[in-house]
N, C-alpha and C positions, 0 to 999 in steps of 0.2 A: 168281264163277268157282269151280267145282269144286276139290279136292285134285286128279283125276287132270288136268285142264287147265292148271294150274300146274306138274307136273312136265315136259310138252312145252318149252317157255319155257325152264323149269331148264336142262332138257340143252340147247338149244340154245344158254344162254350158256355154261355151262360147257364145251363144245365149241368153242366162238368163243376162250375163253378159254386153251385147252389147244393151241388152231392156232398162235396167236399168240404164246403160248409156246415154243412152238417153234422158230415161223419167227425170234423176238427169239436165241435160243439158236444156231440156225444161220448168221443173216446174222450174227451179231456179232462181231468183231473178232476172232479167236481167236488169232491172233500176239501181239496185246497185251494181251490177260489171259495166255497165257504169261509174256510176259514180265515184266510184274506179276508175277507167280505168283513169278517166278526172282529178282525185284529185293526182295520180302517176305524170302527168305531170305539177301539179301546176295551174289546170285546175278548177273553182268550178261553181258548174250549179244550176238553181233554176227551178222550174216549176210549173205552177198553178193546172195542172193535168197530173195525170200519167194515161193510161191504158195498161194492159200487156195483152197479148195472146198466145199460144205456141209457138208461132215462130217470134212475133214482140213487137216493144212497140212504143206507139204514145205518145208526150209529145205535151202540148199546152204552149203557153205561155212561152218558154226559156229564161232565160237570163244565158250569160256565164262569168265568168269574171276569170280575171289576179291576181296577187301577189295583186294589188294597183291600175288595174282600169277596165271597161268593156271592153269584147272584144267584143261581140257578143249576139242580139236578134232574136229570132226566133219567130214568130207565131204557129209552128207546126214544128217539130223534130221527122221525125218516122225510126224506126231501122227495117230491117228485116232481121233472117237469113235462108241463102238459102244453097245450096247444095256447101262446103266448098266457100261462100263468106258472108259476110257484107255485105247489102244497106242502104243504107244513104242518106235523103232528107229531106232538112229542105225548109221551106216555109216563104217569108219575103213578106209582101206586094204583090208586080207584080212579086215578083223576084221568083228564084229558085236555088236549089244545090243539086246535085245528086252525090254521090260518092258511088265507088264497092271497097269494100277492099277483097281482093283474101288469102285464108288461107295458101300458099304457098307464099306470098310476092307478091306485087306491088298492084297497087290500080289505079283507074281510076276517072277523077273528069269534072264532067260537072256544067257549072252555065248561068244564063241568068238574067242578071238585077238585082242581085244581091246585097241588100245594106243593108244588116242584120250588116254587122261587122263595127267597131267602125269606123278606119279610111280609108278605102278603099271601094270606090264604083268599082264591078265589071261589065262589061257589058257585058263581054262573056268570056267563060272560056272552053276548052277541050285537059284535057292533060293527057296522059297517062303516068305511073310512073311505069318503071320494071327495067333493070339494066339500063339504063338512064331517062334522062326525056325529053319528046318530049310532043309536041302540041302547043294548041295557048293561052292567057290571055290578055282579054282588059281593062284598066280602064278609067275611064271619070272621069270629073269635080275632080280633084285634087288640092288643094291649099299647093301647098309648097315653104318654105324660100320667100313667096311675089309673086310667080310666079303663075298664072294657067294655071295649065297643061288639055288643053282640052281632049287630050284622050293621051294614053301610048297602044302600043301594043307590047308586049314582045312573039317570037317566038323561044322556046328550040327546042334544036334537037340535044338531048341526056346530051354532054356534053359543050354545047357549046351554044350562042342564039342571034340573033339579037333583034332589038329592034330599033322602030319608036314612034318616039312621036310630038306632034303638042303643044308649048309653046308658048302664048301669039304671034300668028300669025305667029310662025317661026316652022320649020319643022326639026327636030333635028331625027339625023338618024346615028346608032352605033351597038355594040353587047359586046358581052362577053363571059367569062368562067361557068362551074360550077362544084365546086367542090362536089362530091357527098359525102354522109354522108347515110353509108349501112345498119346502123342500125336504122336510121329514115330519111327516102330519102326528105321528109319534111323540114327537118332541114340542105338539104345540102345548101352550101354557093352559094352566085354569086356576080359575081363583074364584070361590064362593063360601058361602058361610051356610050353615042350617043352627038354628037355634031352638031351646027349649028348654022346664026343666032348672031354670037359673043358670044357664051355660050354652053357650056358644063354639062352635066346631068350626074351626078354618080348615077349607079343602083348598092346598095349592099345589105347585110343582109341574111336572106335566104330565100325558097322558100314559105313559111307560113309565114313570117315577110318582104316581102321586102322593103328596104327604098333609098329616093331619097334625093341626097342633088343637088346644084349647082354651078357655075363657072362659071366668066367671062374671057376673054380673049381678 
């Protein structure tokens, strides 16, 4: 047999090979490699319905919780995937979250009114995450150590970010570092202060966890 009769054959298995890759990718359970996905991270989800379709899945009713306590409610949780990316939009009351995770790394995260997750109300959210992190995150009505915090606006820009917040009438104005964290850019650290007002705001933790403590002075 020929060279050029042997590559008919080739493509035809590899073709065969590349269908059925497929069709294994789309029939396959895709709720429970999610949840796989969520229980690798110490993540566990509950849902009053599931439906699946070839390319997405709609959950109603979410709840998501920690080691030891809730993190997060969703109303509606729907996955889709598209041509090498993730979408991601879950649905809270008025609120919303929209994130694109890229099959080649980085991910992009939008939110508006936000108030699914346990302790953080979001008000607006648009950051894009590839080898730094940039954009903006708002939060409102926060009660922390006795203080409230009327709004918190934290703006990255890459590795680095300021940060304005309005405290109990005072307007407390600062920034900080971030240390990135490559194999879950989620996870990388930040530690900054914003000061004002006779008091002092530490912003640390990381980018999915951030916490504020405070200081007088």
């Amino acid at each position: 047999m020929t060279e050029r009769n042997l590559k008919f054959p080739l493509f035809i298995l590899l073709s065969f090979t590349f269908i059925l890759l497929v069709l294994f990718i789309l029939t396959f359970p895709k709720f429970l490699t999610f949840d796989r996905l969520l229980m690798s991270r110490k993540v566990y989800m509950t849902a009053r319905s599931v439906e699946e379709g070839l390319t997405y899945v709609k959950l109603k009713d979410v709840s998501l919780y920690g080691p030891s306590s809730s993190i997060a409610r969703f109303d509606e949780l729907d996955l889709t995937l598209g041509f090498f990316k993730l979408f991601i939009s879950g649905l809270c009351s008025d609120g919303n979250l929209y994130m694109t995770l890229h099959a080649f790394g980085g991910m992009d995260i939008k939110a508006s009114n936000f108030r699914c997750l346990r302790d953080l109300q979001i008000k607006r959210a648009n950051i894009r995450v590839r080898k730094g992190i940039e954009g903006i995150v708002e939060f409102d009505n926060l009660l922390v150590e006795g203080f409230r915090v009327n709004q918190l606006s934290i703006n990255f820009k890459g590795r680095t970010f300021d940060a304005v917040a309005s405290v109990s009438g005072f307007k407390l104005l600062g920034g900080g570092i971030i240390v990135l964290n490559r194999k879950d850019m989620l996870k990388s650290s930040i530690n900054g202060t914003a000061v004002g007002g006779g008091m002092s705001m530490v912003i640390y933790g990381t980018i999915d966890k951030p916490q504020i403590s405070f200081k007088k002075y």
